[in-house]
C-alpha positions in Angstrom: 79.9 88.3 61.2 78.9 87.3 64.9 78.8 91.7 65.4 76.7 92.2 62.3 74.3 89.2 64.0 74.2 90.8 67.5 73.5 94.4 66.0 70.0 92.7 64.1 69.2 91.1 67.3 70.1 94.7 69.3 67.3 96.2 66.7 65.1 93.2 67.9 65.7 94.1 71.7 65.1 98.0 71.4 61.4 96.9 69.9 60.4 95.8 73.5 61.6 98.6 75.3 58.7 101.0 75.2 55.7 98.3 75.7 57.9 97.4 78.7 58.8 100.7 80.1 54.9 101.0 80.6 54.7 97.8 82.6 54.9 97.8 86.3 57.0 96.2 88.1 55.1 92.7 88.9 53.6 92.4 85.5 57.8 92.4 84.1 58.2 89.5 86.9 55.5 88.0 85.7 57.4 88.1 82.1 60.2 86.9 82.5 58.3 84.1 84.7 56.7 83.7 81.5 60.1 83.3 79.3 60.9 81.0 82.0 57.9 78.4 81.8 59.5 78.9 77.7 62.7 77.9 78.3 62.1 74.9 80.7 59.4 73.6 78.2 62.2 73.4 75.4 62.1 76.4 73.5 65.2 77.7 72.1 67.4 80.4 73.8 68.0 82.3 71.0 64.3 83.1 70.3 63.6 83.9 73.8 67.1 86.2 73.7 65.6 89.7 72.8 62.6 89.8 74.9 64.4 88.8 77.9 67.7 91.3 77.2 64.6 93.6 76.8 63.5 92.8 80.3 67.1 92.8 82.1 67.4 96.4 80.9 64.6 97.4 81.7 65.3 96.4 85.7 68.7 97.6 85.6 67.4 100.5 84.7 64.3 101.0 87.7 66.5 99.1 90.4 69.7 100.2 89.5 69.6 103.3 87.3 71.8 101.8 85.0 70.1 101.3 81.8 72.6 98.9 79.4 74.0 100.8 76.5 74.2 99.3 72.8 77.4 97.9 73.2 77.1 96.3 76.4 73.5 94.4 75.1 76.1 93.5 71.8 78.4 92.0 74.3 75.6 90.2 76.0 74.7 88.8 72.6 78.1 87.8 71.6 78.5 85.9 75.1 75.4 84.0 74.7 76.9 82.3 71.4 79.8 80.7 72.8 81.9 83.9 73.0 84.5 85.7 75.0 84.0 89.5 74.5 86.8 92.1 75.5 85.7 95.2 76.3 87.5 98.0 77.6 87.8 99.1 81.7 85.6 101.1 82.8 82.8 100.1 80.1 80.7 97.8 82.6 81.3 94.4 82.2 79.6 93.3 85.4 76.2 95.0 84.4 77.2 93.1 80.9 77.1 89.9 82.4 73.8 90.0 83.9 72.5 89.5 80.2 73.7 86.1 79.5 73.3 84.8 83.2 70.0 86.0 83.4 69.0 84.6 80.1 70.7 81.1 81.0 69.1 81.2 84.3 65.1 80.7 82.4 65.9 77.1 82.1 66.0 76.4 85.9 69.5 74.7 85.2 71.6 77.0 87.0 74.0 79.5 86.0 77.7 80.3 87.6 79.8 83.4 87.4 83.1 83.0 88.4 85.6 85.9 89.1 89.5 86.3 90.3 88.5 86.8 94.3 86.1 86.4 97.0 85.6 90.0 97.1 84.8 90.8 93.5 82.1 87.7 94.0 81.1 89.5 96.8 80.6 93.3 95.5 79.3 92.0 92.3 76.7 89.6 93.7 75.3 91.7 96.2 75.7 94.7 93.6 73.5 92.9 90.8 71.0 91.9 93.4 67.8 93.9 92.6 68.0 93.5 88.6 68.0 89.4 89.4 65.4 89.9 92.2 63.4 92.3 90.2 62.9 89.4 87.8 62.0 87.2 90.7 65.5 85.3 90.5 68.0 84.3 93.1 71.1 85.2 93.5 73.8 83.4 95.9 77.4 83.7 96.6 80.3 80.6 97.4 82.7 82.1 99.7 86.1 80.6 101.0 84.2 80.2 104.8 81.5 78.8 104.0 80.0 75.6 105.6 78.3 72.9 103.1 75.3 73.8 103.8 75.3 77.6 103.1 77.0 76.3 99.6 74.2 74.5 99.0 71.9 77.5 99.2 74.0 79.0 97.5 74.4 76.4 94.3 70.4 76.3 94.5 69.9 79.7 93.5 69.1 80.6 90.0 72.6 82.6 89.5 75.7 81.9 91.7 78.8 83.8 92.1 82.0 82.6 93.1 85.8 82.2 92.3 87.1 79.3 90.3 89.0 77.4 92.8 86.0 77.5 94.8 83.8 76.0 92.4 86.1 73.5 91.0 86.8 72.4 95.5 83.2 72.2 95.5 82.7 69.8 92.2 85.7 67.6 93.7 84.4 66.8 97.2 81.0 66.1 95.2 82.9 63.8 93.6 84.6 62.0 96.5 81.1 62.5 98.5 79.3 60.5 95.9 81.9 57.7 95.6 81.9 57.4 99.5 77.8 57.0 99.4 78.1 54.3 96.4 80.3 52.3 98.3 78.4 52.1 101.4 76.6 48.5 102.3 73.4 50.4 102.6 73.8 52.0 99.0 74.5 48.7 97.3 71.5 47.0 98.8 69.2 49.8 97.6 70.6 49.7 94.4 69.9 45.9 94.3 66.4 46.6 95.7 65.9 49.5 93.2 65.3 51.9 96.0 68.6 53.9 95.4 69.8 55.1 92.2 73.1 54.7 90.9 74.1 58.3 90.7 72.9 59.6 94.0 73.5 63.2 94.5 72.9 62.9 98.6 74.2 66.1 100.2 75.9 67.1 97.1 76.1 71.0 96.7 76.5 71.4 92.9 73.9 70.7 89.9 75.1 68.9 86.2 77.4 72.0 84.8 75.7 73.8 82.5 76.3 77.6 82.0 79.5 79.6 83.1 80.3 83.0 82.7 83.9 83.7 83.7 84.8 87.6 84.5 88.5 88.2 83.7 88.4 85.5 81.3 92.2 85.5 80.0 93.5 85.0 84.1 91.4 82.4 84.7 91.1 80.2 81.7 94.8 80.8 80.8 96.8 82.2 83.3 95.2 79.9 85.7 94.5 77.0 83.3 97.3 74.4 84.4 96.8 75.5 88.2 95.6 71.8 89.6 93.1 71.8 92.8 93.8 69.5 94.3 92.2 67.3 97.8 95.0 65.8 99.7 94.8 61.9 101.1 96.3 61.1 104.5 100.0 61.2 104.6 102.4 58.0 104.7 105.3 57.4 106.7 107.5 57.4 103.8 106.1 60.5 103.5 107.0 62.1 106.9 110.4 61.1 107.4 111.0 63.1 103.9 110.3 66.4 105.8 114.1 65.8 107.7 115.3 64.9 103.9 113.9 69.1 102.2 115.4 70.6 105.8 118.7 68.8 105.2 119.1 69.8 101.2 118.1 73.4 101.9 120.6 73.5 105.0 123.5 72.7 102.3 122.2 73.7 98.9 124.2 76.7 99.3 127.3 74.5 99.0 126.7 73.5 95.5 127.9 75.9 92.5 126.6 76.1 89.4 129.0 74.4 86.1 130.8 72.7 88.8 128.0 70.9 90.8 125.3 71.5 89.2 123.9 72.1 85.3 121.0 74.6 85.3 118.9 74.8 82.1 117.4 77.8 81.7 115.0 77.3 79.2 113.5 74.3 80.9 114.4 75.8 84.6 115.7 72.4 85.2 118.8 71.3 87.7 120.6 68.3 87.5 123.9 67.3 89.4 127.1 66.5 88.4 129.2 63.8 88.9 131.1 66.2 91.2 128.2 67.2 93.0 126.7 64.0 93.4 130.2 63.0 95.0 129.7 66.3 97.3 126.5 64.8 98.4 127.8 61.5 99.1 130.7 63.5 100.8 128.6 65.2 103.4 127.7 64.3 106.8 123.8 63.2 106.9 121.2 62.8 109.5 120.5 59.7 111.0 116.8 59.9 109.4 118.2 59.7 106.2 119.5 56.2 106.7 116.4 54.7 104.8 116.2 57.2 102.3 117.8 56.0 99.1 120.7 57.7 97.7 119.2 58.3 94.0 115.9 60.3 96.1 118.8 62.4 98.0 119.8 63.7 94.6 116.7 64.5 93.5 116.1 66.5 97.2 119.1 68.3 96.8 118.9 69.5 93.3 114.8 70.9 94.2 116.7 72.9 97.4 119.0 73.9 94.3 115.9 75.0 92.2 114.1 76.2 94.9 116.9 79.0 95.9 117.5 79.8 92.2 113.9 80.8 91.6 111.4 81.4 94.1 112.0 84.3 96.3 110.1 85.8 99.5 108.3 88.7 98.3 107.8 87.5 94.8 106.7 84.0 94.4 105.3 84.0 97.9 104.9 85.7 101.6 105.1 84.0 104.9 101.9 84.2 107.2 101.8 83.0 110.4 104.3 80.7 109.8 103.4 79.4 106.8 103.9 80.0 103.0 101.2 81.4 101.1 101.6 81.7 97.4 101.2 85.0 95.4 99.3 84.3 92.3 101.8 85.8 89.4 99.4 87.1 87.5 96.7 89.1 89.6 99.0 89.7 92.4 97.0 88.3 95.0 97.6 86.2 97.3 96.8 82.0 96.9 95.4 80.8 100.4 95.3 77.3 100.1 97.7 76.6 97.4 100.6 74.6 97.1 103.4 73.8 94.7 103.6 70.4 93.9 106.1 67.8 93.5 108.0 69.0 96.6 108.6 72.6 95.6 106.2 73.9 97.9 108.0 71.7 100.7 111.4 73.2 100.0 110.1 76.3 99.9 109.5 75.7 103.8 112.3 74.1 104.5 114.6 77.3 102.8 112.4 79.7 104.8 112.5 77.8 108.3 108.6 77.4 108.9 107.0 74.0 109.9 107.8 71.8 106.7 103.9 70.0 106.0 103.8 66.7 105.0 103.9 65.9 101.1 100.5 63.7 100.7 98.8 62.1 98.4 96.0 63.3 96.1 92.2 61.8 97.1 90.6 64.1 93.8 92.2 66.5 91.1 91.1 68.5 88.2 92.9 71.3 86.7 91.1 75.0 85.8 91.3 73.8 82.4 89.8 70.7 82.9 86.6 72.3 85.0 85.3 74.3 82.6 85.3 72.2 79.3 83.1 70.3 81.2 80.7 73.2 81.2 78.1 72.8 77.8 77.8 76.6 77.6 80.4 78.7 78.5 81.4 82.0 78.0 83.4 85.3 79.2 84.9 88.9 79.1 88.3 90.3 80.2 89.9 93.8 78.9 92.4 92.2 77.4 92.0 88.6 76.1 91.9 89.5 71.6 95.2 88.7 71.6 94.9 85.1 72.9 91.9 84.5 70.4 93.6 81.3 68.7 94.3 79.6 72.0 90.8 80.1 73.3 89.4 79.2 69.9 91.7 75.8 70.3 91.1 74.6 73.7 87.8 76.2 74.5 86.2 76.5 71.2 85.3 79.9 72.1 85.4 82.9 69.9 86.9 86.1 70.8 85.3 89.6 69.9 86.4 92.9 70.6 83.2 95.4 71.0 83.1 98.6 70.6 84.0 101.2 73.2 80.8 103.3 74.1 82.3 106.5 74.1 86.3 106.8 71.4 89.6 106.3 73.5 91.2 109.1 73.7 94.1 107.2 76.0 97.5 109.1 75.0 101.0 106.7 75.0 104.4 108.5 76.3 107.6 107.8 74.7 109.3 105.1 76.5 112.0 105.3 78.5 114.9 102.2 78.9 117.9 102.2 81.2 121.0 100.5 81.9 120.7 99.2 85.3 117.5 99.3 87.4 119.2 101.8 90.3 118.9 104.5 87.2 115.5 103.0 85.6 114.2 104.1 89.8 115.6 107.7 90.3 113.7 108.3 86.9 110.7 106.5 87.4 110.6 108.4 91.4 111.8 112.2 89.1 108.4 111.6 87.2 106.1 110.7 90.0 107.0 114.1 91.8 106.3 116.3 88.5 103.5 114.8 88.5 102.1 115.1 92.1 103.6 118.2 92.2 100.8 119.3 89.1 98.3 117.2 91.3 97.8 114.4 89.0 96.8 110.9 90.0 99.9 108.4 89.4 99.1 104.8 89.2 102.5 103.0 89.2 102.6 99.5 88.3 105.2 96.8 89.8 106.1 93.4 88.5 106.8 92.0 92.3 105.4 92.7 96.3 109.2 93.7 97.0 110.1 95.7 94.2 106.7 97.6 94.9 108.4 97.9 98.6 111.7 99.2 97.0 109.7 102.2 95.3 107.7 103.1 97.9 111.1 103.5 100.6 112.3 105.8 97.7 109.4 107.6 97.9 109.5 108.2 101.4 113.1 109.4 101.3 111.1 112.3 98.7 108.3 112.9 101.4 106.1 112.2 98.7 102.7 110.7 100.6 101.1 107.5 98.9 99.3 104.7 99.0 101.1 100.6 98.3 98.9 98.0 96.9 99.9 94.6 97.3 99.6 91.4 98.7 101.2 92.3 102.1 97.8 95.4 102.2 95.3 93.7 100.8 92.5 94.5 103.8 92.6 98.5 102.0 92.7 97.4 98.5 88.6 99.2 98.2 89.5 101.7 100.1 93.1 102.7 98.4 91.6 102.3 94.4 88.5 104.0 95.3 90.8 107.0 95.5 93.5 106.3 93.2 91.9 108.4 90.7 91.5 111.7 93.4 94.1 114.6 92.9 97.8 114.9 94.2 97.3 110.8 94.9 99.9 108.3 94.0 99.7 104.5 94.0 102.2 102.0 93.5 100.6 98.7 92.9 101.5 94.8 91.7 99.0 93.4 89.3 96.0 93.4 92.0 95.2 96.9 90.0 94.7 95.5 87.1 91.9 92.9 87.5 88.1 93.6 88.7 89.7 97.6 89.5 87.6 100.9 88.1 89.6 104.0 88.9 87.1 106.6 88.3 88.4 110.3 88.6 87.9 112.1 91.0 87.3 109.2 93.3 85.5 106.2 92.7 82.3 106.9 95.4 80.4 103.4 94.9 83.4 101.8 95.7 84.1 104.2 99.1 80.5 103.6 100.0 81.2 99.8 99.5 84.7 100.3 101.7 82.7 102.2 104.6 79.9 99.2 104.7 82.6 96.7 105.0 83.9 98.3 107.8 80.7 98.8 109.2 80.5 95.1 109.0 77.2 95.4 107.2 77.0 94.4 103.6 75.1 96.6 100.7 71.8 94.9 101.3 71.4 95.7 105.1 71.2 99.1 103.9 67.6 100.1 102.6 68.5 101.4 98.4 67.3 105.0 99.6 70.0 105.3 102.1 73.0 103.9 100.0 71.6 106.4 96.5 72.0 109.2 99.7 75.6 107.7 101.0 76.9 107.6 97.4 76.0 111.2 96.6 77.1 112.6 100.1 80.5 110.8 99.0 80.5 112.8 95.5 79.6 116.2 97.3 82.0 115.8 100.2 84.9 115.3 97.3 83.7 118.0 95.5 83.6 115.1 92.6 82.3 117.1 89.3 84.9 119.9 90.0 87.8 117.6 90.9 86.9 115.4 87.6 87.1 118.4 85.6 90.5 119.6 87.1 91.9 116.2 86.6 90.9 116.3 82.8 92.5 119.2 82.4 95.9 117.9 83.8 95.7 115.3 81.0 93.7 112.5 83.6 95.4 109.6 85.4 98.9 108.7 84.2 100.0 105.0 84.7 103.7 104.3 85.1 104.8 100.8 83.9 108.1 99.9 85.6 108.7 96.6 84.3 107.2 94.0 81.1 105.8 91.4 82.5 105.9 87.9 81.1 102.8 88.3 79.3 101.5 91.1 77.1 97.5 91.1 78.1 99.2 91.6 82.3 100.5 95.2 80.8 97.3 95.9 78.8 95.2 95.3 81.7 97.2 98.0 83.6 97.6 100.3 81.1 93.9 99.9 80.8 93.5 101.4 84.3 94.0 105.1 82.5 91.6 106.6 79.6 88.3 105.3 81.1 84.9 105.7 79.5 86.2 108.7 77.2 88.6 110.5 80.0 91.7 111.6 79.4 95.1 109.8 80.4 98.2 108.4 79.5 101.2 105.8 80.2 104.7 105.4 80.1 106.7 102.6 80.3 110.1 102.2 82.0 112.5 99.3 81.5 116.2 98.4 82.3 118.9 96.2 80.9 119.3 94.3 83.6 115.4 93.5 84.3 113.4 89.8 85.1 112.2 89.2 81.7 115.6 89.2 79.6 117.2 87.1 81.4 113.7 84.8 81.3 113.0 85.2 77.9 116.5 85.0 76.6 118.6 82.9 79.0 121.3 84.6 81.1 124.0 84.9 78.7 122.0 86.2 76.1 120.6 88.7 78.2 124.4 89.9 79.9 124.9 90.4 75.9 122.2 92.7 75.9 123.1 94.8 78.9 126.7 95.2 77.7 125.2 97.4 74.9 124.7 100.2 77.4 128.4 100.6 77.6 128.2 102.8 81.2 126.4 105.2 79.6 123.8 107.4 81.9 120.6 108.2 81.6 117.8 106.9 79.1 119.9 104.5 76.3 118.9 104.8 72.7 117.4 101.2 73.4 114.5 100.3 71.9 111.6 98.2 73.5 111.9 95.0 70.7 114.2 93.5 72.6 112.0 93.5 75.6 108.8 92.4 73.6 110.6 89.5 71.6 111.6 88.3 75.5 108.4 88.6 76.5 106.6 86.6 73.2 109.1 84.1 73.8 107.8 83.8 77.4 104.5 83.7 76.0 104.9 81.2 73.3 106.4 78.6 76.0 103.7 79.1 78.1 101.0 78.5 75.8 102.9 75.2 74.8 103.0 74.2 78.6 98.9 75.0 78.1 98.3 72.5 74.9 100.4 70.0 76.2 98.5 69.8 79.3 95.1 69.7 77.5 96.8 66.6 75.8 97.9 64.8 78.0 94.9 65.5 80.6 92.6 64.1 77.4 94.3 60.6 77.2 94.9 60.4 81.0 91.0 60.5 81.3 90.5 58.4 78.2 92.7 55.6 79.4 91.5 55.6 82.8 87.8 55.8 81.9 88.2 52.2 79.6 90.0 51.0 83.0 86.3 52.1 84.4 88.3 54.2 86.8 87.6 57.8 87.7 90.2 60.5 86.0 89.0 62.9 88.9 89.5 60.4 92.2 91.8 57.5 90.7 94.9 59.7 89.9 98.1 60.2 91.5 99.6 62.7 88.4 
């Protein structure tokens, strides 16, 4: 129903297209200037929708030379009215999105896009930049650096760009900022005197949410939905002498075994101790700064040191940066700056690795990703994979979920998949395929679950002498650089989930994204060159690569071939890679390895379940007649207990705030949860 409504109002658009393509360029400012005095003075969106979708193609079309196909002006219709759209890679979603934001942007309120990194903010901001300016709109970027005042210029442009943590920092020191003011002698007295109003917005950087458009939708509104940003208080002393209390428990958490100690359950990843273990920490010789701590709080330290070597590891979980831990996001492989694990984890993280263990503090302002954007009253999205979480969004969000069409038929092939009995064999195969491959000269895109098991395949790679590029966390300053060419001949790039998200492997070589590499290293951004002299840099890059013959030889080898090594605890994660190959029409294919003894048994199924599972294989060598419904029932199961952890957030988070709110407390600043 909402396609059939956006193909009338497609019909609609196409009706302004030749009266505008006679326009100059001032008299189409002067338009859409025009549809802006419209919106302000109260007239409806909707009305205003086709004219103005009209005009946005219309400049991307002069500024940019890319004029919006049917489908992408569908998905800017379907995004408008309340939806999240998934469409496929490579069919343009960031040239979709101008659409909607451009369109919400008439009413003067403001209009965010948020996306998975800095970067992507970045490219895509500065990318976009003449169709907005065209239309005599500003465009401004919130960056991790930047000072308040630059955010401010920023959140008082007409569209913003930015990631989701940083918006949702910026709403909660607004927060604490205004409380501060209110409370002030000064304030009060105005307010007596009537010279001040009550909700003073002195120095804030953000305007009353109103419209949000968030670019890989399903990772930020799901993956990331229980992720809580939080702004710390000043420590206590309590506080500090617990830092002797997480070195001590991860000094002797090895000590402590499992059915003897300690009862692990594995469905709740919960540790509790026995009445053995509890005597074992009694037992054991303690510091002198744990005289004041209380017995029933030593417990609780040493089963988190317990927890806290069962299931976070270096390399997987997180990195260590100049002495301190830095958290690698799960599900876009990047890493977290900034981030902690709370409730102690994060603390015993530092204590197991040795680094500087930081205080654990208090909370001065907290929302959760969740929570942020319900409070926006128009919000909308688009991810390449996201149809398959339709009911959740439908339930939290009140979003609909639409798939649109592809512009040009998949023609993306799928290999027969291939599962092994241990991982050692599930390697040797998985390296046997990426040298047929590169042998022919076709691109290999090979997809890893972890940082270190990414590691583990490219050392077997070198053993083979076969030359590639490794994507992760640990080389994220080439990450342009190295997908720009993932989709060149003879190349070969193993990769965690950091190329699946905001990523266009184009082959042959992606040459806007090169162009975009060289600028950044240049320290210059795209707009200090003059549009002439990138149009020339771009096409030097295609000619210098030989791009139209090396696209055409690439086809003919059957196009870029993904490798997935490992299921990943959520379905739409493999999509999104998979989605890396069979671009805009082209050619490719994927195959997916897997082994008996991989992550996602044991998590799905529990341990002993799992070992069942893996005894099947009975030493036998090779690929196993082992199908992959083991694997995806694991993997739903993962799934389904995520999503619960999701609605029970959104409950509780609803009658924390309603409570607190008849107390006449804030739920953002008066909360310790």
């Amino acid at each position: 129903m909402l396609v059939a409504m956006a193909r009338k109002l497609l019909v609609k658009t196409d009706s302004y297209a030749e009266p505008m393509g006679a326009q100059s360029d001032a008299e189409l400012r002067k338009r859409c200037l025009s549809l802006s005095y419209r919106a302000k003075s109260g007239e409806s969106l909707d009305r205003l929708l086709p004219e103005c979708y009209a005009l946005v193609r219309e400049a991307g079309d002069r500024t940019l030379g890319m004029r919006h196909f049917d489908v992408q002006i569908i998905g800017g219709i379907l995004m408008h009215h309340r939806s999240i759209v998934e469409m496929q890679t490579g069919e343009g979603k960031t040239l979709t999105a101008t659409l909607p934001t451009i369109l919400a942007a008439l009413t003067g309120k403001g209009a965010h896009i948020a996306t998975v990194n800095d970067y992507l903010a970045r490219r895509d901001a500065e990318w976009m930049r003449p169709i907005y300016e065209c239309l005599g709109l500003s465009v401004g970027v919130v960056e991790t650096d930047m000072s308040q005042e630059q955010r401010g210029s920023a959140y008082a442009c007409d569209v913003t760009y930015g990631t989701a943590k940083e918006f949702g920092f910026d709403f909660l020191r607004d927060r604490l900022l205004q409380r501060r003011v209110q409370q002030e002698p000064s304030h009060l007295l105005g307010v007596m005197l009537g010279h001040v109003p009550t909700t003073s917005h002195e120095n804030a950087v953000q305007r009353e949410p109103f419209f949000a458009l968030v670019d890989e939708a399903d990772s930020i509104l799901i993956d990331e939905a229980r992720t809580p940003l939080i702004i710390s208080a000043a420590a206590t002393a309590e506080q500090k002498a617990a830092v002797e209390a997480y070195r001590w428990s991860a000094k002797v958490a090895p000590q402590f075994e499992e059915e003897t100690h300690y009862e692990y359950d594995h469905e709740k990843k919960t540790v509790e101790l026995t009445t053995v273990g509890r005597r074992l920490v009694r037992d054991l010789p303690h510091p002198e700064e744990l005289e004041d701590v209380g017995m029933v709080s030593i417990y609780e330290y040493i089963e988190q040191a317990i927890k806290v070597a069962r299931e976070f590891f270096l390399d997987r979980q997180y990195v260590v940066r100049n002495g301190e831990i830095v958290i690698v996001d799960e599900f876009t492989g990047r890493l977290s700056e900034g981030r902690k694990w709370r409730a102690g984890i994060h603390q015993a993280v530092e204590a197991k690795e040795g680094v500087e263990v930081t205080v654990e503090t208090g909370q001065a302002a907290r929302v959760t990703v969740q929570d942020y954007f319900r409070r926006f009253d128009r919000l909308s999205g688009m991810s390449g994979t996201v149809i398959s979480s339709r009911r959740e969004l439908k339930k939290i969000y009140n979003l609909n979920v639409v798939a649109v069409p592809t512009n040009r038929p998949n023609i993306r092939k799928e290999l027969p998949a291939y599962t092994f009995a241990d991982s050692d064999a599930k390697w040797q195969a998985i390296v046997e395929e990426i040298r047929t491959c590169h042998a022919a000269g076709r691109p290999v895109l090979v997809g890893t679950r972890s940082i270190d098991k990414s590691e583990i395949l490219s050392a077997l790679l070198v053993e083979e002498d076969i030359k590639h590029h490794v994507l992760n966390a640990n080389h994220i300053a080439a990450e342009a650089e190295i997908v720009a060419q993932a989709g060149c001949r003879f190349s070969v790039t193993i990769a965690t989930n950091m190329a699946g998200r905001g990523t266009d492997i184009i082959l042959g070589g992606n040459a806007e994204e090169m162009a975009w590499s060289r600028l950044q290293q240049d320290f210059k951004s795209r707009l200090d060159v003059p549009r002439e002299e990138w149009t020339a840099m771009i096409e030097a890059i295609r000619q210098e690569n030989n791009s139209e013959k090396e696209q055409e030889a690439i086809r003919e080898l059957g196009g870029l071939i993904v490798i997935c090594t490992e299921w990943h605890e959520s379905a739409r994660i493999d999509r999104q890679l998979i989605g890396r190959c069979g671009r805009q029409g082209d050619p490719g294919s994927f195959r997916r390895y897997a082994a008996l003894d991989d992550d996602i048994l044991a998590v799905g199924f529990g341990p002993k379940r799992a070992t069942r599972i893996a005894a099947r294989a009975n030493g036998q060598e090779g690929a196993i007649r082992q199908g992959s419904g083991s694997f995806r029932k694991a993997q739903k199961r993962v799934e389904r207990r995520h999503f619960q952890g999701r609605k029970s957030l959104m409950y509780h988070e609803k009658l924390r705030k309603k409570i607190q709110r008849q107390m006449g407390q804030d739920p953002y600043l008066d909360t310790t949860n």
